[in-house]
C-alpha positions in Angstrom: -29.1 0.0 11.4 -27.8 -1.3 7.9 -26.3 1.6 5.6 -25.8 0.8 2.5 -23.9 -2.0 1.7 -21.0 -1.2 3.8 -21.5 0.0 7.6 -23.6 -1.1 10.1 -24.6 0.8 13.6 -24.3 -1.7 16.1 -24.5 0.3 19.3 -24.5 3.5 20.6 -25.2 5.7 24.0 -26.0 9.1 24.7 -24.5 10.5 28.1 -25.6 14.0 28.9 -24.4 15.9 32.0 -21.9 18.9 32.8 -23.1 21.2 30.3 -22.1 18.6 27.3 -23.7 15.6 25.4 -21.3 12.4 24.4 -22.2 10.4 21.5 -20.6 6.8 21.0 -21.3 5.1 18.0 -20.1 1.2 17.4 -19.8 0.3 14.5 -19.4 -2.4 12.0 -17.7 -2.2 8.1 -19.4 -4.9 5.9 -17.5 -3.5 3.1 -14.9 -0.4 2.4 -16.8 2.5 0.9 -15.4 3.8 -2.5 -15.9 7.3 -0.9 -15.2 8.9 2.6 -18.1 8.5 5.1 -19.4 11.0 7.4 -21.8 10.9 10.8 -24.3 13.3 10.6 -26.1 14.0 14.0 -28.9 17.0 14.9 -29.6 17.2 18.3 -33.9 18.0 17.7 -36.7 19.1 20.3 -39.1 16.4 18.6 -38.7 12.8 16.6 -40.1 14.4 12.6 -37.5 14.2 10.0 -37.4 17.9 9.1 -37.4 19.4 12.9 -34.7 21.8 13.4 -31.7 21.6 14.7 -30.6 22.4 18.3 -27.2 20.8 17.6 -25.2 19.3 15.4 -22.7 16.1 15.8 -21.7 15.8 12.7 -18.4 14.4 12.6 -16.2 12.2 9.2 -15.7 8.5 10.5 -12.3 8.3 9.2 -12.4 5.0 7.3 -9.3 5.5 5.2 -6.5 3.6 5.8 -7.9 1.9 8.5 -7.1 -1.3 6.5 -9.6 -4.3 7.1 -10.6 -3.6 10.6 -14.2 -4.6 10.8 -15.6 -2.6 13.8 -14.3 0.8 15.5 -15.9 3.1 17.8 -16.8 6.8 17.4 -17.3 9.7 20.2 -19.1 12.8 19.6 -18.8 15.2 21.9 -20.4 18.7 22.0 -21.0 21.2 24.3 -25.1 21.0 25.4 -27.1 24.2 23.6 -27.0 27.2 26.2 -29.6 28.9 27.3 -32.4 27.3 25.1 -34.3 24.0 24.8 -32.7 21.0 24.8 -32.9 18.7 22.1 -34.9 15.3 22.8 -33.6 13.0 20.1 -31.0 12.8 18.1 -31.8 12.2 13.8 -29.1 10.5 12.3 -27.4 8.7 9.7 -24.2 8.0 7.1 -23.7 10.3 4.5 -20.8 10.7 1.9 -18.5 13.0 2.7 -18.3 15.3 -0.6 -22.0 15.9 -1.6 -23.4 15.0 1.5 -25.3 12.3 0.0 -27.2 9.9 2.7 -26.6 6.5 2.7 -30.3 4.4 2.1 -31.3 2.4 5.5 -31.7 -1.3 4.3 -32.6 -3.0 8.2 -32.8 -1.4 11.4 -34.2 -1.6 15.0 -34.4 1.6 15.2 -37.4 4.3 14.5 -36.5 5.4 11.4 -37.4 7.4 7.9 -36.3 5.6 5.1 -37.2 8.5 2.6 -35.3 11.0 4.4 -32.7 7.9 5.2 -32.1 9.0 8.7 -32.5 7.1 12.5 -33.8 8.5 15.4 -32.6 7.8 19.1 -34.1 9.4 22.3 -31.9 11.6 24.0 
């Protein structure tokens, strides 16, 4: 998945057991962002843009200073919701950090919403 002009999802997995969910991202920096970047993750029951959230993986990707390293990976991990349904996909994307502005999608492999400028992966 292209963000942007500057970061590229190149991988991922989901790993669920134990009464938690993992998250790995790979990634790939085209181009340093002029503002900090953030994950945002919802754990969701079904693949719509505007489900609700079960859980959140939201996480900042910690670009700064990280000098001209082109690809890093990122773990998310969050204890599974209690009790109640389990989410089914997770709706992603990059967003900035202040604002919480999304990044727009330019390519991706993935099923995705441009307008709402998030991915989807099933969980």
């Amino acid at each position: 998945v292209a963000f942007g002009d500057c970061i590229d999802l190149v991988g991922y997995s989901v790993t669920k057991g134990a009464g938690v969910i993992w998250v790995r991202l790979s990634w790939r920096v085209r181009r340093n962002s002029d503002v900090p970047l953030r994950f945002f993750g919802h754990g969701i029951p079904e693949r719509y843009a505007r489900a609700g959230s079960l859980s959140s993986f939201d996480q900042e990707m910690g670009l700064e200073g990280r000098g001209s390293c082109p690809s890093f990976e990122q773990d998310v991990v969050r204890s599974a919701p209690p009790g109640g349904p389990e989410p089914c996909f997770l709706r992603g994307g990059v967003c900035a950090s202040q604002g919480l502005q999304r990044l727009p999608i330019g390519e991706s492999s993935l099923d995705c919403d441009a307008e709402q400028r998030c991915f989807f992966i099933a969980m």
